[in-house]
C-alpha distance (Angstrom), angle and dihedral (degrees) to the residues before:
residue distance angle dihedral
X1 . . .
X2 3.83 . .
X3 3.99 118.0 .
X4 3.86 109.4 -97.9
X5 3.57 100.1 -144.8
X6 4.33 133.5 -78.3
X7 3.64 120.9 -40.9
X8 4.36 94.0 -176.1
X9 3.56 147.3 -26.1
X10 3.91 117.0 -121.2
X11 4.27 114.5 -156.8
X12 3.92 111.0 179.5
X13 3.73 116.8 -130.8
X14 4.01 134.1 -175.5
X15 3.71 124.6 -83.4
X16 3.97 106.5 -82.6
X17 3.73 93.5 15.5
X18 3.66 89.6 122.6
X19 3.66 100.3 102.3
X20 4.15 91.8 44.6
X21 3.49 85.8 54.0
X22 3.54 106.0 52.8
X23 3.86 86.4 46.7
X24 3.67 86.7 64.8
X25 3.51 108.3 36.6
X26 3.89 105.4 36.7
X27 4.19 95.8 21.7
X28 3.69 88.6 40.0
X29 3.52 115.7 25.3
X30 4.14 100.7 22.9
X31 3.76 105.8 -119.2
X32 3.23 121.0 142.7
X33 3.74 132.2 -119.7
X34 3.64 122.8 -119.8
X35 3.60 135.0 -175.6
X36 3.94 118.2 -93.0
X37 4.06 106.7 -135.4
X38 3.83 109.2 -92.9
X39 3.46 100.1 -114.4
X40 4.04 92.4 59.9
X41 3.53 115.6 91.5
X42 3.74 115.4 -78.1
X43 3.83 92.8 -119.0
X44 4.00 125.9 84.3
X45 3.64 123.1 36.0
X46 3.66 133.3 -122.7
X47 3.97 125.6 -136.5
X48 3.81 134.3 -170.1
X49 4.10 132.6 -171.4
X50 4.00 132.6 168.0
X51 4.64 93.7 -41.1
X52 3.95 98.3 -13.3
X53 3.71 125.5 98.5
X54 4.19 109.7 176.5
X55 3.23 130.5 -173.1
X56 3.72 130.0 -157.0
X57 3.77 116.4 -156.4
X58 3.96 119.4 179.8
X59 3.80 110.5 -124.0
X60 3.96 113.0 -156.9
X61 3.33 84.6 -142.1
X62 3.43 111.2 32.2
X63 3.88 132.6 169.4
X64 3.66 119.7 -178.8
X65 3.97 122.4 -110.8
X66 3.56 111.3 -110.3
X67 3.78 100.6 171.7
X68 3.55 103.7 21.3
X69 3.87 115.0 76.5
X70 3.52 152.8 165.7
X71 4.01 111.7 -123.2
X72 4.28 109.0 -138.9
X73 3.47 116.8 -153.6
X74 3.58 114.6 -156.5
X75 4.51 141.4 159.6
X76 3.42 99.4 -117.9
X77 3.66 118.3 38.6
X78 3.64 100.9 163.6
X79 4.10 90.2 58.4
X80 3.68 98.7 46.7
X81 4.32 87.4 51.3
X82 3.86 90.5 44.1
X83 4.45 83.8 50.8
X84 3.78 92.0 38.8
X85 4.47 89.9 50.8
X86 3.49 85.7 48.8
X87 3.58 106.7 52.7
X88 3.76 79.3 47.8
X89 3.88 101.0 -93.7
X90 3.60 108.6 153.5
X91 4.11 107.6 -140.4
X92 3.86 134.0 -149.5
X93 3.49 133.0 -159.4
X94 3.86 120.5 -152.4
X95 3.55 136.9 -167.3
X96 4.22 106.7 -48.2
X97 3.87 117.2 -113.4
X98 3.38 121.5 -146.0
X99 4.10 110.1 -97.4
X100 3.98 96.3 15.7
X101 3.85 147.6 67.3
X102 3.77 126.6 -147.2
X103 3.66 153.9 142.8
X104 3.16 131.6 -143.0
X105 4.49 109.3 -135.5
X106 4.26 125.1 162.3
X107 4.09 122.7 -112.3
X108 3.81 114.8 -122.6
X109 3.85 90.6 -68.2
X110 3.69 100.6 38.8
X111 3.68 104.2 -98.3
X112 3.68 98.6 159.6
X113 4.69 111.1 -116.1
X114 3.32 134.1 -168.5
X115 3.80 129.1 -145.4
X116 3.27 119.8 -156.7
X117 3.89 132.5 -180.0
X118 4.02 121.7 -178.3
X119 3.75 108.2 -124.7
């Protein structure tokens, strides 16, 4: 049975980094916040906008990803790294691909992103 595509992405995040994080990915990035099932644990915090679905889960002993990532594709690059710098997101760029542009910048607790936009 092949796969049939991605249902979420999960990033880890220290206990009580709730609030942080929906600063950064609803007041800062635009996703929306959606309720986590009641029978989950109370922690964490889920998120969807246009295809993605993330989920935030607290780790007790968490350590960001700094290699592994999620890549974010979104319509206006050049806005969301100009609103990233100045809430005081420090961005990368990386080798180009052919037929996008990104940079690569951290969330709150420096889980490594990508931001991609299709040229």
């Amino acid at each position: 049975m092949p796969v049939l595509g991605l249902d979420h992405v999960q990033l880890a995040i220290p206990a009580g980094g709730e609030d942080k994080a929906r600063a950064f990915w609803t007041g800062l990035l635009g996703l929306t916040e959606v309720p986590k099932p009641p029978q989950l644990s109370p922690s964490g915090c889920w998120f969807t906008g246009g295809a993605l679905s993330l989920h935030l889960g607290v780790d007790k002993d968490f350590r960001p990803a700094t290699k592994a990532h999620p890549a974010l594709l979104v319509d206006d690059l050049a806005d969301l790294r100009a609103r990233l710098e100045a809430a005081g997101h420090t961005t990368r760029d990386d080798t180009a691909i052919e037929g996008y542009a990104r940079f690569f910048a951290d969330d709150p607790f420096g889980n490594r992103l990508e931001f991609m936009q299709r040229t």
